[in-house]
MMTF fields as JSON, N, C-alpha, C and O atoms, coordinates in Angstrom:
{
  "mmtfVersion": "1.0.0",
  "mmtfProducer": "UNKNOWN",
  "numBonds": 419,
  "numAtoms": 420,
  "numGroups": 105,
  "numChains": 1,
  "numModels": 1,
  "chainsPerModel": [1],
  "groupsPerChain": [105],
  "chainIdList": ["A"],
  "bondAtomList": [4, 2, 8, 6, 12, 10, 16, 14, 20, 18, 24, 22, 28, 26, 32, 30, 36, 34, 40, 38, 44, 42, 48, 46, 52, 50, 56, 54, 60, 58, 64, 62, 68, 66, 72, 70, 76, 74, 80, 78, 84, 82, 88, 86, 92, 90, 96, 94, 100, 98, 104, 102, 108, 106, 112, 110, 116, 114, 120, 118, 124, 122, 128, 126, 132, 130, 136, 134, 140, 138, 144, 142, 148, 146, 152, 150, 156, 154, 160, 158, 164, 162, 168, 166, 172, 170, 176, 174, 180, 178, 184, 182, 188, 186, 192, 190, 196, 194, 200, 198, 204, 202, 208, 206, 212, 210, 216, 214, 220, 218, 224, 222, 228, 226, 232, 230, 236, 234, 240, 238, 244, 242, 248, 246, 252, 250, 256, 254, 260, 258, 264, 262, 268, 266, 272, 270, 276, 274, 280, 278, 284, 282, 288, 286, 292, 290, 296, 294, 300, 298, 304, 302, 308, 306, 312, 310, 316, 314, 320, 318, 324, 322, 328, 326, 332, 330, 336, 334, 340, 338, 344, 342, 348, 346, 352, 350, 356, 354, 360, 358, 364, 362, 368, 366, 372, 370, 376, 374, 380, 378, 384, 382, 388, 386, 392, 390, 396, 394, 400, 398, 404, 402, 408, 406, 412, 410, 416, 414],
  "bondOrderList": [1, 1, 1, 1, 1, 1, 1, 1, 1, 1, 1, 1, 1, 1, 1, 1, 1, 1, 1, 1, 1, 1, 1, 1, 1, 1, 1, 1, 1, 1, 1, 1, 1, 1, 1, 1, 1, 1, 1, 1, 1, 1, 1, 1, 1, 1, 1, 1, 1, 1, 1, 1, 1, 1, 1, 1, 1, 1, 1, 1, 1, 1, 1, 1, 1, 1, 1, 1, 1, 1, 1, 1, 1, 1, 1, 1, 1, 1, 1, 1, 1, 1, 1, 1, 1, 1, 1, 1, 1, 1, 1, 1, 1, 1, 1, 1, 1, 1, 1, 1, 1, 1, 1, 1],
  "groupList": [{"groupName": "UNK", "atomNameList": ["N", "CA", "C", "O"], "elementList": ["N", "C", "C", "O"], "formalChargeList": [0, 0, 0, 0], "bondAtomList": [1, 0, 2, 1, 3, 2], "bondOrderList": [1, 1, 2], "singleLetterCode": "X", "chemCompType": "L-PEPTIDE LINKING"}],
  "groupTypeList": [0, 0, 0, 0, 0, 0, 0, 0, 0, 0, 0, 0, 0, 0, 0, 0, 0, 0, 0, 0, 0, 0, 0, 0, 0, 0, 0, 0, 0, 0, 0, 0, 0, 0, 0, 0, 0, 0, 0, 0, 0, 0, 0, 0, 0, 0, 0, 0, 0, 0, 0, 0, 0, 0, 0, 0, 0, 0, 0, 0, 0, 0, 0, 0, 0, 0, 0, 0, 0, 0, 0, 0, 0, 0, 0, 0, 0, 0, 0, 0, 0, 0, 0, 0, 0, 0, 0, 0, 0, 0, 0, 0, 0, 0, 0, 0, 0, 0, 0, 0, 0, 0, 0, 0, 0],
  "groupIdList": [1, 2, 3, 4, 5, 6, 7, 8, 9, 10, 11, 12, 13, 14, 15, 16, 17, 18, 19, 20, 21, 22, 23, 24, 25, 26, 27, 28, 29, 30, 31, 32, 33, 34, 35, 36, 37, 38, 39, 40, 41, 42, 43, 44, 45, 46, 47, 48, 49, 50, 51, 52, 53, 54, 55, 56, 57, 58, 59, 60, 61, 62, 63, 64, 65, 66, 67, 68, 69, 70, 71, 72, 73, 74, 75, 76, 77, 78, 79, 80, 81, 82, 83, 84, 85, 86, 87, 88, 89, 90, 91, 92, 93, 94, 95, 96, 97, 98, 99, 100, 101, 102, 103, 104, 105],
  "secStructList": [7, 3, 3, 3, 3, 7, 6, 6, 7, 2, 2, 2, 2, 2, 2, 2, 2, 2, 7, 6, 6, 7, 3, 3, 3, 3, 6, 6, 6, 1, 7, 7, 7, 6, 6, 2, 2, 2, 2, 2, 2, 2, 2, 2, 6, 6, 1, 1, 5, 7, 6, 6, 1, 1, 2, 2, 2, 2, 1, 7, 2, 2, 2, 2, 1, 1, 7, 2, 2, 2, 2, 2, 2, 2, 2, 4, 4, 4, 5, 7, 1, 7, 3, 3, 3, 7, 6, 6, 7, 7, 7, 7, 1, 7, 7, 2, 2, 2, 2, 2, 2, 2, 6, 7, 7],
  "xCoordList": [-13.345, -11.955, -11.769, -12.351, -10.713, -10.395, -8.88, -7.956, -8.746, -7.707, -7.031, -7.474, -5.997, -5.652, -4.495, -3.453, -4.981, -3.306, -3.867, -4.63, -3.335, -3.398, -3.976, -3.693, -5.188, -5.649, -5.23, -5.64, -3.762, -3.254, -2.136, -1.526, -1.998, -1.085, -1.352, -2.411, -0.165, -0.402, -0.75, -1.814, 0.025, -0.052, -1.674, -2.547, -1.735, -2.883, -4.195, -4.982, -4.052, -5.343, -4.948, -5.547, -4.031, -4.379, -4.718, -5.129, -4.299, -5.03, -6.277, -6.666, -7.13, -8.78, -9.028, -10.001, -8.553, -8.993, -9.303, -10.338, -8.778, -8.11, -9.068, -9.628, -9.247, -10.135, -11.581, -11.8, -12.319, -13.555, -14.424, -15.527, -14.573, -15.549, -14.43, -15.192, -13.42, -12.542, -13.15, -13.618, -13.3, -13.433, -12.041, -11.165, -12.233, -10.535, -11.011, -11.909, -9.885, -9.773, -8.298, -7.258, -8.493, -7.47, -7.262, -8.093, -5.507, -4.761, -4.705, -4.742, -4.583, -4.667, -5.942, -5.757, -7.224, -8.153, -8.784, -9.419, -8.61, -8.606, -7.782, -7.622, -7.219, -5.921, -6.237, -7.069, -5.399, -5.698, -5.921, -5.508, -6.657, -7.335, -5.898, -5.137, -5.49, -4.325, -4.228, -3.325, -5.095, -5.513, -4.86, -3.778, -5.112, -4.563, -3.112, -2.271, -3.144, -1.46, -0.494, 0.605, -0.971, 0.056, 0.33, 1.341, -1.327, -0.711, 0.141, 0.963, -0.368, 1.106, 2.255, 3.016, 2.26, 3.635, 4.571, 5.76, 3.374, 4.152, 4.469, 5.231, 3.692, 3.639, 4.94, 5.613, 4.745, 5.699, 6.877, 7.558, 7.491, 8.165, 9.356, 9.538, 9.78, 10.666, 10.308, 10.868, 9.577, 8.813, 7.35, 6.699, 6.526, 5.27, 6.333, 5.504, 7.459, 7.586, 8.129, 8.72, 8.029, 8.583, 9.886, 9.689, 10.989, 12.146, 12.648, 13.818, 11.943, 12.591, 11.206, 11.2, 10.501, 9.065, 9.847, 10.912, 9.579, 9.452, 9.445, 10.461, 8.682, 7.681, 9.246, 9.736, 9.408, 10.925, 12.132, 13.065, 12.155, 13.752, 13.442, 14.213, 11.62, 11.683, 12.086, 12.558, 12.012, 12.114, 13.219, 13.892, 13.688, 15.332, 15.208, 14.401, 16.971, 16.953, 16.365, 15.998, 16.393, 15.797, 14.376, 13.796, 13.825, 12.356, 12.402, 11.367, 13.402, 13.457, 13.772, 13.512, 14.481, 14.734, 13.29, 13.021, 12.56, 11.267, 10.43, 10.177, 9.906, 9.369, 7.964, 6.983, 8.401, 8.145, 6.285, 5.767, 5.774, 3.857, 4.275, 4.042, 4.701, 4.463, 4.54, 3.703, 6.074, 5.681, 4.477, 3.864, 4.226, 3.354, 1.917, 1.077, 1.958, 0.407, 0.285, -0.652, 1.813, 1.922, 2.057, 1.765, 2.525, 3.126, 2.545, 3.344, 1.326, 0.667, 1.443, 1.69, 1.791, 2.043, 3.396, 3.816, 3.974, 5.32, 5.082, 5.957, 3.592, 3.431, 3.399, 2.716, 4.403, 4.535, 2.563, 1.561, 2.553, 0.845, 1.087, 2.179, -0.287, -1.143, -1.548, -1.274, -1.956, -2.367, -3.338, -4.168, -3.845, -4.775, -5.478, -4.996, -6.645, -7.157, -8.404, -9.4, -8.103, -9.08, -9.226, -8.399, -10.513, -10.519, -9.669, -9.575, -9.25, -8.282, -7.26, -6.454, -6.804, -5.061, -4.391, -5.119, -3.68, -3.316, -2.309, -1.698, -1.989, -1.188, -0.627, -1.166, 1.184, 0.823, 1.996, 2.871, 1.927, 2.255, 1.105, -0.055, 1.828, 0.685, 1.927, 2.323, 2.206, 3.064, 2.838, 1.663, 3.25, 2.548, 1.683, 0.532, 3.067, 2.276, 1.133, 0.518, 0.675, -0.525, -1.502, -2.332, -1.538, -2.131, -2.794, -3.916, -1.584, -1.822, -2.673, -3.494, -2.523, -3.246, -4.776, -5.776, -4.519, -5.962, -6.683, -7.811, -6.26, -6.885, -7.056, -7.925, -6.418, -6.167, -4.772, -3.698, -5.51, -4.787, -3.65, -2.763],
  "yCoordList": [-4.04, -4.192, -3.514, -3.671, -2.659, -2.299, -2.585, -2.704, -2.665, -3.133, -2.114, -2.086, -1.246, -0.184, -0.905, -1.381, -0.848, -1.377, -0.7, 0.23, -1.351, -1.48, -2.602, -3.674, -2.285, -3.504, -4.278, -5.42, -3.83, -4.61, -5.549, -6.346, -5.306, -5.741, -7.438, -7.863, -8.118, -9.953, -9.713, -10.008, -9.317, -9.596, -8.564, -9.032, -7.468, -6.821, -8.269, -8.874, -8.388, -9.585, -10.792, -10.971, -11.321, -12.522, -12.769, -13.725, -11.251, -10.721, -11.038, -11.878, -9.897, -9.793, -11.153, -11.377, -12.055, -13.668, -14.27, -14.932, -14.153, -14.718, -13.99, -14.665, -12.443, -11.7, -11.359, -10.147, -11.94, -11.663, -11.227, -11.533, -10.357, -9.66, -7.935, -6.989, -7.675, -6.313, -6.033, -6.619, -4.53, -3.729, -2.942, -2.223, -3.381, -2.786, -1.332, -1.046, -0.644, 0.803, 0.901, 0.783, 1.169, 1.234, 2.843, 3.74, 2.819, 4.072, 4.967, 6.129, 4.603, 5.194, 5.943, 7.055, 5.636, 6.425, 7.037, 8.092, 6.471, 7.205, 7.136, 6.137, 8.464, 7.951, 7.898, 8.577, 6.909, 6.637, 7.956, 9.076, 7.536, 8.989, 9.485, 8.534, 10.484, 11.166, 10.466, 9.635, 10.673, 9.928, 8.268, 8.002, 7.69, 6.28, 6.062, 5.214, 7.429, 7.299, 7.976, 8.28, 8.251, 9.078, 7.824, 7.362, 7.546, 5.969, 4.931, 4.215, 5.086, 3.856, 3.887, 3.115, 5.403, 5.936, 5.679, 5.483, 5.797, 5.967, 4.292, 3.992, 3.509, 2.215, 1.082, 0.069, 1.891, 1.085, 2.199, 1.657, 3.257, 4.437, 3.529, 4.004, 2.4, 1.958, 1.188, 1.421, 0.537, -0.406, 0.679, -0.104, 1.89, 1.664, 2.676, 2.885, 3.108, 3.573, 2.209, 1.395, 2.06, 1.249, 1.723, 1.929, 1.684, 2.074, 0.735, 0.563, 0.173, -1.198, -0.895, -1.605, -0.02, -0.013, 0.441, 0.986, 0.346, 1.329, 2.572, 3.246, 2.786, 4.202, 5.409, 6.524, 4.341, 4.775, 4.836, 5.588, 4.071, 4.175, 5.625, 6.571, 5.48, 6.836, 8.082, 8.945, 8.296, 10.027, 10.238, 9.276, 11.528, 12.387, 12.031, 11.608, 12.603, 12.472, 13.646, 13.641, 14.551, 15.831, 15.633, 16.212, 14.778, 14.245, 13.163, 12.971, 12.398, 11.408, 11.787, 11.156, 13.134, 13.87, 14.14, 14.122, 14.371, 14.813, 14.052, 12.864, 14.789, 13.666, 12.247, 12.328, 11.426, 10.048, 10.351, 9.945, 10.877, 11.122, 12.069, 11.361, 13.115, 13.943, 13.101, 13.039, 12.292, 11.362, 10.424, 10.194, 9.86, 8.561, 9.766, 9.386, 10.924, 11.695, 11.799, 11.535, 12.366, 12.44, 11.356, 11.687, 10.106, 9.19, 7.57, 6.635, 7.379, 6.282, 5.24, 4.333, 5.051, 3.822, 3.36, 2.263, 3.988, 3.985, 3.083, 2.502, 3.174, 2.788, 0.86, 0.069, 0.664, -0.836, -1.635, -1.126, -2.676, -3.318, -4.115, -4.392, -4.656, -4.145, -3.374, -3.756, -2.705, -2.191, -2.407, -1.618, -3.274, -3.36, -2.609, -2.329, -2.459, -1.663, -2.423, -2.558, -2.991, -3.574, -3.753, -3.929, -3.603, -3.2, -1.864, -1.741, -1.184, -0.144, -0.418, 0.496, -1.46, -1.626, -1.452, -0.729, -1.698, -1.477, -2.725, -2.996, -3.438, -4.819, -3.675, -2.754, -4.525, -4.128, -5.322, -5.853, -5.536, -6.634, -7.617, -7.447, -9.091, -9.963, -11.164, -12.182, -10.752, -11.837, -13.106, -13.326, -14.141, -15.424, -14.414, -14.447, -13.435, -12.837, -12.021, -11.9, -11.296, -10.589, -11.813, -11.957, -12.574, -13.847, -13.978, -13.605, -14.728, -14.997, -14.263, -14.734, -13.107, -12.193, -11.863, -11.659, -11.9, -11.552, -12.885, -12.727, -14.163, -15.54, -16.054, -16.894, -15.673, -16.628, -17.854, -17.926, -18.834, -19.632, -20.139, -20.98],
  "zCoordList": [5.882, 5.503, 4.151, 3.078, 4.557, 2.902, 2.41, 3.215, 1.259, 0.427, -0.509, -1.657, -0.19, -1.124, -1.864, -1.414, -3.133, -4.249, -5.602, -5.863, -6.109, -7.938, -8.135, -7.599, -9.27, -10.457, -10.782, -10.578, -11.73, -11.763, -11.356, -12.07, -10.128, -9.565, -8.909, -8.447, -9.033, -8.889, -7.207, -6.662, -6.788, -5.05, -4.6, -3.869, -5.09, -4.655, -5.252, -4.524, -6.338, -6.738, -5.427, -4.367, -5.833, -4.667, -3.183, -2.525, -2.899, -1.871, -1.475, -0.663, -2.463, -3.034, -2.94, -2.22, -3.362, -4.322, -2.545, -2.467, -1.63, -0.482, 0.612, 1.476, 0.528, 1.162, 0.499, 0.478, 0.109, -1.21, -0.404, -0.856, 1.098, 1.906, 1.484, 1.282, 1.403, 0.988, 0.281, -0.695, 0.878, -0.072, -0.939, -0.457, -2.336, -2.823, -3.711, -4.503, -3.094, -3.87, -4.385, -3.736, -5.842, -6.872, -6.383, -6.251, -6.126, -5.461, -6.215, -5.81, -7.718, -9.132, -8.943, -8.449, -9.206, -8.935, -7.59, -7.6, -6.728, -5.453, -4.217, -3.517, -4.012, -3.176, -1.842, -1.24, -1.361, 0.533, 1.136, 0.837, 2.03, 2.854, 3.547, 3.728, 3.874, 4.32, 5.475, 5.579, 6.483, 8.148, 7.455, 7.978, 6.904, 6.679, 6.334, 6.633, 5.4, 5.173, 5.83, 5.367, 7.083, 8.021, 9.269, 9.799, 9.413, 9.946, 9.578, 10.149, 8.286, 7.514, 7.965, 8.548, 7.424, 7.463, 9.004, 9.254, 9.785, 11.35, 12.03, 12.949, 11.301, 11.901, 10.513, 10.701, 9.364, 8.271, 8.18, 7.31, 8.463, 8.225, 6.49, 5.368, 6.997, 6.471, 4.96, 3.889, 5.132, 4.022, 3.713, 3.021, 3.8, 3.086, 1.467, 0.582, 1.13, -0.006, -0.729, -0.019, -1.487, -2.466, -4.205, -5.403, -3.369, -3.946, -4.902, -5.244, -5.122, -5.813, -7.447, -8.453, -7.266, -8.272, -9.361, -9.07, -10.406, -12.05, -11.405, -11.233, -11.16, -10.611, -9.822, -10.005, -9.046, -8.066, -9.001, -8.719, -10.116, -11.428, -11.978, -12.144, -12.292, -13.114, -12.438, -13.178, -11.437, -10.282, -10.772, -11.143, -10.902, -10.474, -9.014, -8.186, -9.218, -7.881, -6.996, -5.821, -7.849, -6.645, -6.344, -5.426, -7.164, -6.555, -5.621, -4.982, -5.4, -4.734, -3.29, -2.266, -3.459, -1.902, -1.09, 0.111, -2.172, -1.229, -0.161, -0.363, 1.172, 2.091, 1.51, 0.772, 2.081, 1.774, 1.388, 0.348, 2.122, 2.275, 1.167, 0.187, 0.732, -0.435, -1.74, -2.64, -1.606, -2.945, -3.112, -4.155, -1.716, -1.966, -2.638, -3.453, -2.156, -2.653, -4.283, -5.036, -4.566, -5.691, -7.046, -8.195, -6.673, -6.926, -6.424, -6.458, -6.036, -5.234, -5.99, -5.195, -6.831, -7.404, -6.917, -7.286, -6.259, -5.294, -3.808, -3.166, -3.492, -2.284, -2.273, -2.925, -1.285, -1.047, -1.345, -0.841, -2.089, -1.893, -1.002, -0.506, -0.682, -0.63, 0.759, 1.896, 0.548, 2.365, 2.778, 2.327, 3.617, 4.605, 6.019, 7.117, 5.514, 6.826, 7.125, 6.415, 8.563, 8.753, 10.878, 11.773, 10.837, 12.472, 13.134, 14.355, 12.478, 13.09, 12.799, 12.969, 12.344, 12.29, 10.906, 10.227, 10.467, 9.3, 8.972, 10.006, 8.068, 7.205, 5.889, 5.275, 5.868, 4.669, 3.797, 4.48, 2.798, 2.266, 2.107, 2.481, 1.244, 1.547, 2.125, 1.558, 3.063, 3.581, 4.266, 3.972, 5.042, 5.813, 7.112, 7.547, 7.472, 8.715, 8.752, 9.812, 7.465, 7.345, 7.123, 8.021, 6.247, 5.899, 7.473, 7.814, 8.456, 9.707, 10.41, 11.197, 10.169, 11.567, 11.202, 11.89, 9.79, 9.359, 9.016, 8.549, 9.155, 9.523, 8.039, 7.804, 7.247, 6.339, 6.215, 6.811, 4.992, 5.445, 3.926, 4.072]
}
């Protein structure tokens, strides 16, 4: 299982705290494999950018036009946390329903 977020981020930690077999990779230093984030993309199209971030106030807008996978490459810190990859599938949030599926309680 791996865990892509930010360090410092509250929801990426309580994640970790909750999953302590994840493996977590900080997006900041290494970014999701492309193959992972094209899946995201196709299974979250709507929720994996995160337009509500700092990260999203700072863009112009002519950067904000650009397709969603170019910013998240450029810009990881835009991408909704935490993302889960685990068995083939992909979670992303730390919601009741990721909680659920991945058998926490």
């Amino acid at each position: 299982m791996k865990l892509y977020g930010l360090k410092a981020c509250d929801t990426c930690r309580k994640a970790l705290k909750s999953l302590p077999e994840a493996e977590f990779v900080d997006v900041r230093k290494t970014p999701v494999p492309t193959a992972i984030m094209k899946q995201a993309f196709a299974q979250f199209p709507d929720k994996l950018l995160n337009n509500r971030s700092t990260t999203w106030r700072e863009l112009t807008a002519e950067q904000r036009e650009k397709p969603p996978l170019e910013l998240l490459e450029s810009h990881p810190t835009l991408m909704k946390r935490p993302l889960i990859a685990h068995e083939g599938r992909l979670y992303l949030g730390w919601t009741s329903e990721v909680k659920s599926a991945l058998g926490v309680s």
